[in-house]
C-alpha positions as CSV (number, residue, x, y, z in Angstrom):
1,X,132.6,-2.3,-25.1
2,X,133.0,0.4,-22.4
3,X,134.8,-0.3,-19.1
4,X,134.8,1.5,-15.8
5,X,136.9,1.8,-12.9
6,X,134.3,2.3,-10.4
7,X,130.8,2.2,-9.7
8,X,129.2,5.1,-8.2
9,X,125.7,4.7,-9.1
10,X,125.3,1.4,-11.0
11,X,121.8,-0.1,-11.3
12,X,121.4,-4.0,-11.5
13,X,118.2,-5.9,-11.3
14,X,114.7,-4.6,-10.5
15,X,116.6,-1.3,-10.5
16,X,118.8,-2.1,-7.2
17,X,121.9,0.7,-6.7
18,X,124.9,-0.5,-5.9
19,X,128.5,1.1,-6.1
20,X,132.4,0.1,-5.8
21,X,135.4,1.3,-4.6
22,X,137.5,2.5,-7.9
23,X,139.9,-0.5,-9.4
24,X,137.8,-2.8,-7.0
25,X,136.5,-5.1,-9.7
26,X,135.5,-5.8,-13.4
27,X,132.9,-3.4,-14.6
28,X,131.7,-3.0,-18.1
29,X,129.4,-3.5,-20.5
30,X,129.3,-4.5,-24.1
31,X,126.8,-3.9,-26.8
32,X,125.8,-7.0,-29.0
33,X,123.4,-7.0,-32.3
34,X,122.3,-11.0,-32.5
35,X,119.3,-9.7,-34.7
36,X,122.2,-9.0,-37.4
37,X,122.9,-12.6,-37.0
38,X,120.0,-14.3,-37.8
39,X,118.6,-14.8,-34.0
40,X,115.4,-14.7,-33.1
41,X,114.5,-12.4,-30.3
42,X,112.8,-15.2,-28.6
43,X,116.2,-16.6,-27.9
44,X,117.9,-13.7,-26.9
45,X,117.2,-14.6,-23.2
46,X,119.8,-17.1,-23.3
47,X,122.9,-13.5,-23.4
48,X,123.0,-13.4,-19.6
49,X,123.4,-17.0,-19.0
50,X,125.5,-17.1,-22.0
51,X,127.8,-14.0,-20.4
52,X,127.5,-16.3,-17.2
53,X,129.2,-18.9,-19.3
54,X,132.0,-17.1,-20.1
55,X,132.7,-15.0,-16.8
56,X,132.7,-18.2,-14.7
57,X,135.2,-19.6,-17.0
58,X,137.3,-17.2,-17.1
59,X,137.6,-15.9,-13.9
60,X,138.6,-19.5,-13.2
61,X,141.2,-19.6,-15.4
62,X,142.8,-16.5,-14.5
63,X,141.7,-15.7,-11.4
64,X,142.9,-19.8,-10.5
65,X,139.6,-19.5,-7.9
66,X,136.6,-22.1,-7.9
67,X,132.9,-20.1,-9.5
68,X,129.7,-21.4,-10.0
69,X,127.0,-19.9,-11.7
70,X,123.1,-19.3,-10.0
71,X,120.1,-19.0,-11.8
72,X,120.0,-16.2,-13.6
73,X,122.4,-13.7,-13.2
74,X,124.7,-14.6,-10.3
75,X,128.7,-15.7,-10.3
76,X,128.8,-17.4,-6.9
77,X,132.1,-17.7,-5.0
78,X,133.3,-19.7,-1.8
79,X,133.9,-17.6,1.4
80,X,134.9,-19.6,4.7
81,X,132.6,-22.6,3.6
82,X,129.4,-20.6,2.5
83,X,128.5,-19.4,-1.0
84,X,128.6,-15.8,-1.7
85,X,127.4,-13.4,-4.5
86,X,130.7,-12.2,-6.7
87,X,129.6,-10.9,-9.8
88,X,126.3,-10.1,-11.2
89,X,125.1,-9.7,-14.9
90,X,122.1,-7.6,-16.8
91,X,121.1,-7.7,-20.1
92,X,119.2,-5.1,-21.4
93,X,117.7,-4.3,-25.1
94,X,119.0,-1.1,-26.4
95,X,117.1,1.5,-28.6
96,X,119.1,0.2,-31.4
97,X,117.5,-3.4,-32.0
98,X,120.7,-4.5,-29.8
99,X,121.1,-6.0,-26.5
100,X,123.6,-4.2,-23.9
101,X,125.0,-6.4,-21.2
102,X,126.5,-5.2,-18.0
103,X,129.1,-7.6,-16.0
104,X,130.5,-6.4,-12.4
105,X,132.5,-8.8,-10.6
106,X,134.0,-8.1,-7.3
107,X,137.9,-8.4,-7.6
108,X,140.0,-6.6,-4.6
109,X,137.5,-6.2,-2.2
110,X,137.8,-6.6,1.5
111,X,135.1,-8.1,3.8
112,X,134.9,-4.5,5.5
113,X,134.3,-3.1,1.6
114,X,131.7,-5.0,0.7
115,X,128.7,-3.4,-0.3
116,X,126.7,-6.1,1.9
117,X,128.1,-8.9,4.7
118,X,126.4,-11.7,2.5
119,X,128.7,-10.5,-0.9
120,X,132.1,-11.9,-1.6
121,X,134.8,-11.1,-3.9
122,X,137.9,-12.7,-5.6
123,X,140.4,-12.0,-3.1
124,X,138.2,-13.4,-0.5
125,X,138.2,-16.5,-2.0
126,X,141.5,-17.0,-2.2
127,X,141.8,-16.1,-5.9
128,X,145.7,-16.6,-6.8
129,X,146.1,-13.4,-9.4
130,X,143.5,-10.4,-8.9
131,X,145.0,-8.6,-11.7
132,X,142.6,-7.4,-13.3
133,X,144.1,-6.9,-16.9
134,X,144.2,-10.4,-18.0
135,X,140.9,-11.7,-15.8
136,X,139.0,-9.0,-18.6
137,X,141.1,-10.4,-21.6
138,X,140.1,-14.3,-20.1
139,X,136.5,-13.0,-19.6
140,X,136.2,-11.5,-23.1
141,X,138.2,-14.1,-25.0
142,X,135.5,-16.5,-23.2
143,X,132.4,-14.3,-24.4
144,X,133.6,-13.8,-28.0
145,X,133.8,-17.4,-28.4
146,X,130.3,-18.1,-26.4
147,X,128.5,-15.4,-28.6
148,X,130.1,-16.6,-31.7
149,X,128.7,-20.5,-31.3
150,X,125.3,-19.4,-30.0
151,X,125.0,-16.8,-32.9
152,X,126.6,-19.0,-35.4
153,X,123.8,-22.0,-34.5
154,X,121.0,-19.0,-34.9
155,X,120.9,-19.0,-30.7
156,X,120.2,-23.0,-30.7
157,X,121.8,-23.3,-27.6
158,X,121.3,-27.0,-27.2
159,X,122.9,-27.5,-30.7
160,X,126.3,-24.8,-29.8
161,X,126.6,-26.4,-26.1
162,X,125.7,-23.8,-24.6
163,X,122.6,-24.7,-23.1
164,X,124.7,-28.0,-21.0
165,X,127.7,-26.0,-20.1
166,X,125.3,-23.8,-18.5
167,X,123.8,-26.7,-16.4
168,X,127.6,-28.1,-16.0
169,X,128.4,-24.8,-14.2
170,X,124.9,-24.3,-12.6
171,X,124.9,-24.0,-8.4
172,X,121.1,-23.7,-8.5
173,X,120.4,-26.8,-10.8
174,X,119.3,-29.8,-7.9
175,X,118.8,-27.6,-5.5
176,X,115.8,-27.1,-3.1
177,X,114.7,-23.0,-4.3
178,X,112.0,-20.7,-3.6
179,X,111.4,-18.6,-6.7
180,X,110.2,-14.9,-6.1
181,X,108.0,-13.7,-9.1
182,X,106.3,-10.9,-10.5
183,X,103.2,-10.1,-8.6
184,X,104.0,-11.2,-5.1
185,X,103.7,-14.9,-6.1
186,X,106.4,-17.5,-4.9
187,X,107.0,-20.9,-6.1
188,X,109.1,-23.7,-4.2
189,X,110.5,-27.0,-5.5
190,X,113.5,-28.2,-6.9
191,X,115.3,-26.9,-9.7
192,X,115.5,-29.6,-11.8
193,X,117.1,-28.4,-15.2
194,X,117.4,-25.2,-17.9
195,X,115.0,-25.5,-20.3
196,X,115.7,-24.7,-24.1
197,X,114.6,-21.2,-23.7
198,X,117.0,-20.4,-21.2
199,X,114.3,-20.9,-18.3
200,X,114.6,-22.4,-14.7
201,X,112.5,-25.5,-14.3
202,X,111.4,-26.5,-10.9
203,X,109.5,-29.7,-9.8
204,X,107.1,-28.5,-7.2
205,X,105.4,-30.5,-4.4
206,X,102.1,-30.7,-6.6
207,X,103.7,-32.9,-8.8
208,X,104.5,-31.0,-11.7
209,X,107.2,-28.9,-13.3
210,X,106.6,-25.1,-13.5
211,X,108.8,-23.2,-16.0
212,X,110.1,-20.4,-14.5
213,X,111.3,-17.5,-17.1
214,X,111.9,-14.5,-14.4
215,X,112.2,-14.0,-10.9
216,X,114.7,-13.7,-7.9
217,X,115.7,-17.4,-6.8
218,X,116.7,-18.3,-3.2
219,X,118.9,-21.0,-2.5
220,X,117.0,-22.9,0.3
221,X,119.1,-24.9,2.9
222,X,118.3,-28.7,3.1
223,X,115.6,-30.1,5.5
């Protein structure tokens, strides 16, 4: 595991820069080798959600502020009434056979800090402790125990839980979502439940449900 105290040229999905002010937040990564396990590489999707799992939790616990998780990536928090953008997560295969996944949750952050008006942090909403010391150790006590069941079950993650404490914690799940995927192509419905392979399932207004495995998902506002 390496941890950082700021950000200065971080890189998160579809190669988006972003940066933080130093001993503003949780950064790190940590490298993980499921292969070594036993897991199929077809289930290795489920590490990001998995992370999600854990950081949700313990930020929670330690942090004593209310998180919910959205499809796939996102640790959502409460600011003044509307859901904001916290913490974001990328998993990434490494030239080892391993997968490295990167964690950045903003901690300490001010509204006139943040990196965009529609982010939020901790502090914001009304987190009791933003020490950051012991909201790593509740993260990482969290994700050693989430990594151990889901490699321990050979990445089942019906069979290890994983796979309903996901959708326990999930913002996105009955939501109305429009679903932003490769190739300029967009797909609306609801998102109805995650699928064994870590996908996003949405029933559309054709009638059926689309699987979706990728994609940027936006949280549509009812009516």
């Amino acid at each position: 595991m390496l941890v950082a105290e700021e950000q200065s040229a971080a890189r998160g999905r579809l190669d988006r820069k972003w940066v933080a002010p130093a001993r503003s937040g949780l950064f790190f990564s940590v490298s993980l080798r499921p292969g070594d396990a036993g897991v199929p590489m077809e289930r290795w999707g489920w590490l990001p959600l998995l992370t999600g799992v854990a950081v949700a939790a313990g930020l929670a616990r330690a942090g004593g502020v209310d998180t919910a998780l959205k499809w796939p990536n996102d640790v959502l928090v409460t600011v003044g009434g509307e859901e904001r953008k916290a913490g974001g997560i990328l998993a990434e295969a490494a030239g080892d056979g391993g997968v490295v996944v990167g964690v950045g949750v903003n901690v300490s952050l001010r509204a006139e800090e943040l990196p965009v008006p529609t982010a939020g942090s901790l502090a914001l909403a009304g987190a009791v402790s933003t020490d950051r010391d012991p909201l790593l150790r509740a993260v990482l006590r969290g994700l050693e125990d989430w990594y151990g069941r889901w490699r321990a079950a050979e990445g089942d993650a019906g069979a290890c839980g994983l796979q309903e404490a996901y959708a326990a914690g999930c913002a996105t799940l009955g939501r109305r979502v429009r679903a932003e995927l490769p190739g300029e192509r967009a797909l609306v419905g609801e998102a109805v439940a995650v699928d064994g392979d870590g996908r996003l399932v949405l029933a559309t207004e054709a009638g059926v449900q689309e699987p979706v495995g990728a994609g940027d998902i936006v949280h549509l506002r009812a009516g």
